[in-house]
C-alpha positions in Angstrom: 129.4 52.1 82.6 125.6 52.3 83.7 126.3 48.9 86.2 129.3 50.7 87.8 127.6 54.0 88.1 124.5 53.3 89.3 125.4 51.9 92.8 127.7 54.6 93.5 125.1 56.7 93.0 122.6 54.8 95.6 125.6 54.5 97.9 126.1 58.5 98.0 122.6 59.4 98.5 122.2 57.0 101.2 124.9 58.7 103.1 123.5 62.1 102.3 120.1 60.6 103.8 121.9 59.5 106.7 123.8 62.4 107.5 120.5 64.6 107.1 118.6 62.2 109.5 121.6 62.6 112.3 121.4 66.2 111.5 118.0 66.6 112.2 118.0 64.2 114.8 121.0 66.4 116.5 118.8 69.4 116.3 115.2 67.9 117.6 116.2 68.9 121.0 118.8 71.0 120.7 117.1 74.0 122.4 117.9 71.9 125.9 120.1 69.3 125.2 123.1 72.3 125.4 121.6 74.0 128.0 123.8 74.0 131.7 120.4 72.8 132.9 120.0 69.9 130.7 120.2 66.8 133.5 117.8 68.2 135.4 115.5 68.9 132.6 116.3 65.1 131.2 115.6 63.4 134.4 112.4 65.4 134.7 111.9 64.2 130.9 112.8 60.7 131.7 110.7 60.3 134.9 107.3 61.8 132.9 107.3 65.1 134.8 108.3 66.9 131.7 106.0 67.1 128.7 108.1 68.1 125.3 106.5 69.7 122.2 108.4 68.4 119.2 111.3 67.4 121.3 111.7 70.9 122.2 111.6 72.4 125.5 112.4 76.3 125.0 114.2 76.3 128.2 115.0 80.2 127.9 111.6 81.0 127.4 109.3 82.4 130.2 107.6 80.0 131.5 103.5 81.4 132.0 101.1 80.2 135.0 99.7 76.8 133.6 102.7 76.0 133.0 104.0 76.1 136.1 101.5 74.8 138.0 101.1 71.5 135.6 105.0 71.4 137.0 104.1 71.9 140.8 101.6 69.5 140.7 103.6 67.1 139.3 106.5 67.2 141.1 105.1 67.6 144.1 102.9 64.7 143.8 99.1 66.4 144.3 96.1 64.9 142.7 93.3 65.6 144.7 90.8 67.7 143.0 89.0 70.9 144.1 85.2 71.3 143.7 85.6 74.9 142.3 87.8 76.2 140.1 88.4 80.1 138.8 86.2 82.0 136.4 89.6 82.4 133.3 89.7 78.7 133.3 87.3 76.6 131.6 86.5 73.0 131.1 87.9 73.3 127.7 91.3 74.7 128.6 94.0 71.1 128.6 95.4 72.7 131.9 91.8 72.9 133.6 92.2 69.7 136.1 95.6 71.4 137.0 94.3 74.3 138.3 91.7 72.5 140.3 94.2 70.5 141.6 96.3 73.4 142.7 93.5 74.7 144.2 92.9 72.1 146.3 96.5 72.2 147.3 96.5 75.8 148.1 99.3 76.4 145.6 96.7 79.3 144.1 94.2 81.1 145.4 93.1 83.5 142.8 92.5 87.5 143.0 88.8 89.2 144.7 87.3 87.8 141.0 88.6 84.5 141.2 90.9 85.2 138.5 94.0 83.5 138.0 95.7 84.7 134.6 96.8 81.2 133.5 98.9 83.1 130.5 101.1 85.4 132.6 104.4 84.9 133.8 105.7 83.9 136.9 108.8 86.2 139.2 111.0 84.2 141.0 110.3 85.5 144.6 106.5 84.3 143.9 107.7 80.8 142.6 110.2 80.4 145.7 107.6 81.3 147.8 105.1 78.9 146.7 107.5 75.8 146.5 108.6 76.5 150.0 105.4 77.0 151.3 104.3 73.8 149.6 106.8 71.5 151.1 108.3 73.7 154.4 105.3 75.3 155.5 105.2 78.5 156.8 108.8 79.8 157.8 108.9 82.3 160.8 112.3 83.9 160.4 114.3 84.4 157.7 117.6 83.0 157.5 120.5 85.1 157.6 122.1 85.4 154.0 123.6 88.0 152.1 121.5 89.3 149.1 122.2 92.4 147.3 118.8 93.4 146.6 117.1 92.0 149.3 114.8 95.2 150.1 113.5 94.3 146.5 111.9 91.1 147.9 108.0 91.7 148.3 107.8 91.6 152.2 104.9 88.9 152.6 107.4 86.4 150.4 110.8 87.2 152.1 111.1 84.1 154.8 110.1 81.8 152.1 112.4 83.6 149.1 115.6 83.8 151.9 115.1 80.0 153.5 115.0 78.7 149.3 118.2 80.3 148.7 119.8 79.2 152.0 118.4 75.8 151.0 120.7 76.1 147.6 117.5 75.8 145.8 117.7 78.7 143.7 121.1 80.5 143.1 122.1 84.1 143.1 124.6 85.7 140.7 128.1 85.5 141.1 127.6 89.1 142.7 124.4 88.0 145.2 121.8 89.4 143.6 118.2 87.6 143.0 116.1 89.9 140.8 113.3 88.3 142.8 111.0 90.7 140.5 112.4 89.2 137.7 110.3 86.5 135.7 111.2 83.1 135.8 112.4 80.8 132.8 111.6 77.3 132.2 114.8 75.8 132.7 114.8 78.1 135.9 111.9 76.7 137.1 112.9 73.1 136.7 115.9 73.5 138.1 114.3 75.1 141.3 111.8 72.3 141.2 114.9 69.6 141.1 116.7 70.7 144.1 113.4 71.1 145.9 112.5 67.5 145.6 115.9 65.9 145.1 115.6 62.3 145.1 112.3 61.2 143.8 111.2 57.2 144.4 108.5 57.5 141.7 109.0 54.4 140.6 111.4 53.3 142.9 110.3 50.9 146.2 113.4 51.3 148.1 115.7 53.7 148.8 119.7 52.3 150.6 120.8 49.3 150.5 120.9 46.1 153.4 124.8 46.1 153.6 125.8 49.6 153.1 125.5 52.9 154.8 124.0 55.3 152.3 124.4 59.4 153.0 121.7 61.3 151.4 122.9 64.4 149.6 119.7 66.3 149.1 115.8 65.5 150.4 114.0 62.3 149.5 110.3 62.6 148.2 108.3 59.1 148.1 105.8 58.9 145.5 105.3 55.2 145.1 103.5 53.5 147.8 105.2 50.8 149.6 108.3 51.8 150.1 111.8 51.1 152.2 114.2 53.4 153.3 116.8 51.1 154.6 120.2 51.7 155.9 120.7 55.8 155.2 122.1 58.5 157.4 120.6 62.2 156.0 120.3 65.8 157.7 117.8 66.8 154.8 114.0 66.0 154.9 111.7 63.6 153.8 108.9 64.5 152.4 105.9 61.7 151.9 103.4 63.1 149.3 99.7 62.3 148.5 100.7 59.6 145.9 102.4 57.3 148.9 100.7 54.3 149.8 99.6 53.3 152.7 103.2 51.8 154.1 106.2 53.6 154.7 109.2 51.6 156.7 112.2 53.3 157.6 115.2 50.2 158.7 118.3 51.7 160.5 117.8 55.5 159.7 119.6 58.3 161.2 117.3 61.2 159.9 118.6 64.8 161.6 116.2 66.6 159.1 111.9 66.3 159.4 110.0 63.4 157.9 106.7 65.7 157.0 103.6 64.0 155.8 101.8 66.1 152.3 98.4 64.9 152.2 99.0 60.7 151.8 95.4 59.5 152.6 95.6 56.9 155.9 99.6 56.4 156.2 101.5 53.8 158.6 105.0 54.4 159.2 107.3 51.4 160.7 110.3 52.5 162.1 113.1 50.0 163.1 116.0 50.5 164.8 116.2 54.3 162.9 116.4 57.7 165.2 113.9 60.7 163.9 114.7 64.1 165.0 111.4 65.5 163.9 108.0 64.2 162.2 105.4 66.4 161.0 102.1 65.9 160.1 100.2 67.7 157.0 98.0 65.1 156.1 93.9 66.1 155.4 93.1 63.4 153.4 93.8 60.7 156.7 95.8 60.3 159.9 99.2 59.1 160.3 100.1 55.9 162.4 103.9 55.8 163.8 104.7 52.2 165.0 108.8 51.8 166.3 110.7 49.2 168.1 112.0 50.3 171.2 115.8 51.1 169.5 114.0 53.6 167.5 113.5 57.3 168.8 111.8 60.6 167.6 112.8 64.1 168.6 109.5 65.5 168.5 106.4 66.0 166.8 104.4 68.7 165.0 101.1 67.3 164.5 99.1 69.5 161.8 96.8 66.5 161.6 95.9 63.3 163.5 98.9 61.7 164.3 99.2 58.1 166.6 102.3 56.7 168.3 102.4 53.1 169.1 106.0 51.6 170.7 106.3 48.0 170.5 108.9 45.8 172.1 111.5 44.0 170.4 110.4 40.1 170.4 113.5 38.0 171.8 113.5 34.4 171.2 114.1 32.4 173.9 117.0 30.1 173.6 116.8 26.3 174.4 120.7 25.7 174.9 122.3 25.6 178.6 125.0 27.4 179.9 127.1 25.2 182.0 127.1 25.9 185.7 131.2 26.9 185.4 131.1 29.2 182.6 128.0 31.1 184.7 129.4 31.7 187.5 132.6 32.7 186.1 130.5 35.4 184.3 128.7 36.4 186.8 131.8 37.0 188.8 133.1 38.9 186.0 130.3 40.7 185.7 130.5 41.7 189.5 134.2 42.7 188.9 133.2 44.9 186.3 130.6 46.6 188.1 132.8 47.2 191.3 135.2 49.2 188.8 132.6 51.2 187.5 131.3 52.0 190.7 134.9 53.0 191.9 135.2 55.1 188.6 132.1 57.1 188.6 132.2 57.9 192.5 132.0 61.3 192.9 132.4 62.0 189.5 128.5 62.1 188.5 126.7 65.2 187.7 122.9 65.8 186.2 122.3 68.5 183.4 118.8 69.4 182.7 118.5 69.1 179.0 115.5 69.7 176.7 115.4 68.5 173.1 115.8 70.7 170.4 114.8 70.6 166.4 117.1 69.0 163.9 120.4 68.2 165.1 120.6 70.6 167.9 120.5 70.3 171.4 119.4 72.9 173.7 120.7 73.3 177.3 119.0 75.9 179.3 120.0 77.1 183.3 117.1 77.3 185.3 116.6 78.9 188.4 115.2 75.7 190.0 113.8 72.0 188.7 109.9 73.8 188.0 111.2 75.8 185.4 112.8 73.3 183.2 111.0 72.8 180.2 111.1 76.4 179.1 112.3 75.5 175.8 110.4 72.2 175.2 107.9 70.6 177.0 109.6 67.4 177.6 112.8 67.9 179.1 115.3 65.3 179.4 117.4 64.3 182.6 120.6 62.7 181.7 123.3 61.3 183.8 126.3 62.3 182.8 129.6 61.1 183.4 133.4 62.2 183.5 135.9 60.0 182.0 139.6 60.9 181.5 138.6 64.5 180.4 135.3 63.1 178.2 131.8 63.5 179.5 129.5 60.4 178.3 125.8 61.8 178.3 123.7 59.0 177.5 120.7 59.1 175.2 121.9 61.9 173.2 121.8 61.3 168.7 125.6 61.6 166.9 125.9 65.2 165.7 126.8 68.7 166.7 125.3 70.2 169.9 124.9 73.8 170.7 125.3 74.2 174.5 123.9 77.6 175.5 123.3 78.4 179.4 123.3 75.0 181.8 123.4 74.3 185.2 125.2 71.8 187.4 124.0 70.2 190.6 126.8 69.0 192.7 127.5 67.6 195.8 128.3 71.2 197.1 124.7 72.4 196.0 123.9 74.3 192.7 126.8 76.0 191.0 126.4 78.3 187.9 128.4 77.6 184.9 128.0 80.2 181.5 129.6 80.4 178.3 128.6 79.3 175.1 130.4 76.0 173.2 129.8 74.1 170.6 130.8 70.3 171.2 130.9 67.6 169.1 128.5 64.2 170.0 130.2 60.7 168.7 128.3 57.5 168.6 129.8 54.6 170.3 129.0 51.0 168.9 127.0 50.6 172.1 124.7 53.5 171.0 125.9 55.5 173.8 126.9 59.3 172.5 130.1 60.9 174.6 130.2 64.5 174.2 134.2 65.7 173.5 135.9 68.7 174.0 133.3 71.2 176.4 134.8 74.1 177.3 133.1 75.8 180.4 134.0 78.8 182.0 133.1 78.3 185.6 131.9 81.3 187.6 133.8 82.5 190.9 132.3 82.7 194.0 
């Protein structure tokens, strides 16, 4: 009786052991693990932007000041340390390097006694307002969205708070409301921090692929120096941070959004065969060196800090075969052929709009009264031929995108005529590069 018993005894109290330990194990981080804002908490865990205590993360809980900025510093990738720090923060406090490194960021400033009450808690207009501030810069007008209790929103953090939301970086209630007064939770703040930043090559090297086109859904933040952006079509940003090394290459990228520089020490950027509408410089720790091939292109530039542009030419090799004297000549006579029908097409049929560059994926057309005012809107105004072909107008030079065309003007053989109206038009991409603007409607004044 004792021999039979006695394992089945040992047999059930393993099982009761086991059953405890997955208990226990189901509970260690069960304060998050439920929570709707679990993968971004777990990929902030994963990456080591997330510090647990106990394997809990209290995700409903108010999140105070240190906390938040150990978070912005992290996941915004500063590390540069201020010379000062603030009077309620001493060398003995864990979060005392943090605050000196926020500082130094100019993510806090402190009050007239240089007090920055690391134990408070955080509203959401004042944590919006930093993150864009951080990674946008200041914002001059406020986007146009609906929130309910917008007058609540303190008036110096209203651009910032209104472009975050736009941004789908923090949500409002199912009835548009922010509570921007309102302070912000943990798993509020991560999730705010998540969308900001998007995809983060900590680790990573290379972002895309050599074979496949790769859309970005959200803005790409390179932390790891070194790295490739190959192959990837995005109207977001990307933001290089002080972490970068000293080599960022960007291979066949169509980038409608702004490449901004935070702070990376000396940075060279290679661009080949990829098309920039906008690169931005906010770098005081070094300069920033551009180097493209001649199929690369960049909108414009906004140049907080030393920025340099260097274009060099693609190297052809020089082929040692022969082409037999038949074959050329036959080519060049097709050639000439070819040629005689475009001249024969386009006669007659060639106009020049006056076009200046706009921001992002926009293109700004604006009438002028005559050539020495064009330029109003940008500085370096474009001249483009273009052409019309069976209803389509090719305009060459011009990125794939949507175009606003505002006020224009058309030189013709008959002199200037005025044209109005406001359309948008759709730009396609050939294979040849060459963009063809489709379906302008123009309303054509009468004389």
């Amino acid at each position: 009786m004792h021999y039979t018993k006695k394992p089945t005894m040992i047999c059930l109290l393993s099982i009761m052991i086991l059953l405890q330990c997955s208990f226990a194990g189901a509970a260690f981080a069960e304060d998050y693990q439920t929570h709707a804002a679990y993968p971004a908490i777990q990929e902030g865990v994963d990456q080591g932007l997330i510090d647990l205590e106990e394997g809990d993360f209290r995700p409903d809980q108010d999140i105070t000041r240190r906390e938040w900025v150990q978070l912005l510093t992290r996941y915004l990738g500063y590390y540069q340390l201020s010379s000062e720090g603030f009077e309620d923060v001493t060398t003995e406090d864990s979060y005392y390097e943090d605050f000196l490194i926020a500082k130094e960021a100019g993510l806090v400033t402190g009050d007239e006694e240089n007090l920055v009450y690391p134990e408070d808690s955080v509203s959401r207009e004042e944590a919006l307002h930093t993150v864009v501030r951080s990674l946008v810069g200041e914002v001059a007008d406020a986007p146009l969205i609906l929130i309910q209790d917008g007058e609540e929103i303190n008036s110096e953090y209203e651009a910032q708070v209104r472009y975050a939301v736009s941004a789908g970086w923090f949500p409002l209630d199912t009835d548009n409301y922010l509570d921007p007064t309102e302070d912000l939770n943990r798993a509020q703040a991560i999730e705010l921090l998540d969308a900001a930043t998007g995809t983060r090559l900590l680790e990573q090297t290379s972002f895309g692929n050599a074979l496949d086109t790769t859309v970005a859904e959200d803005n790409i933040c390179v932390y790891s120096p070194e790295t490739l952006i190959q192959r990837t079509e995005s109207t977001h940003d990307i933001y290089v941070f002080q972490t970068a090394g000293s080599t960022l290459t960007l291979n066949k990228v169509q980038l409608d959004g702004t490449l901004v520089v935070l702070g990376a020490g000396d940075l060279r950027i290679e661009l080949k065969d990829s098309q920039l509408a906008l690169v931005e410089t906010r770098n005081p720790y070094g300069t920033v060196e551009v180097v493209r091939d001649s199929r690369s292109s960049i909108g414009n530039f906004i140049q907080g800090t030393p920025l340099t542009l260097e274009v060099q030419d693609d190297k052809v090799e020089e082929s040692t075969s022969r082409t037999p004297p038949t074959v050329r000549w036959l080519a060049i006579g097709f050639v000439s052929f070819l040629l005689g029908m475009v001249v024969y097409q386009s006669r007659d049929r060639t106009q020049t709009l006056f076009i200046s560059q706009g921001v992002g994926k926009y293109v700004h057309i604006e009438r002028v009264q005559n050539w020495k005012q064009v330029g109003i809107l940008n500085p370096q105004p474009q001249i483009v031929d273009v052409s019309v072909r069976n209803s389509k107008i090719r305009i060459e030079g011009l990125m794939e995108g949507r175009a606003h065309v505002e006020l224009y003007q058309v030189k013709g053989a008959a002199g200037e005529k005025q044209l109005d109206g406001v359309e948008h038009v759709h730009i396609k991409k050939s294979r040849k590069g060459r963009a063809f603007l489709n379906i302008v409607v123009v309303k054509r004044n009468e004389e």
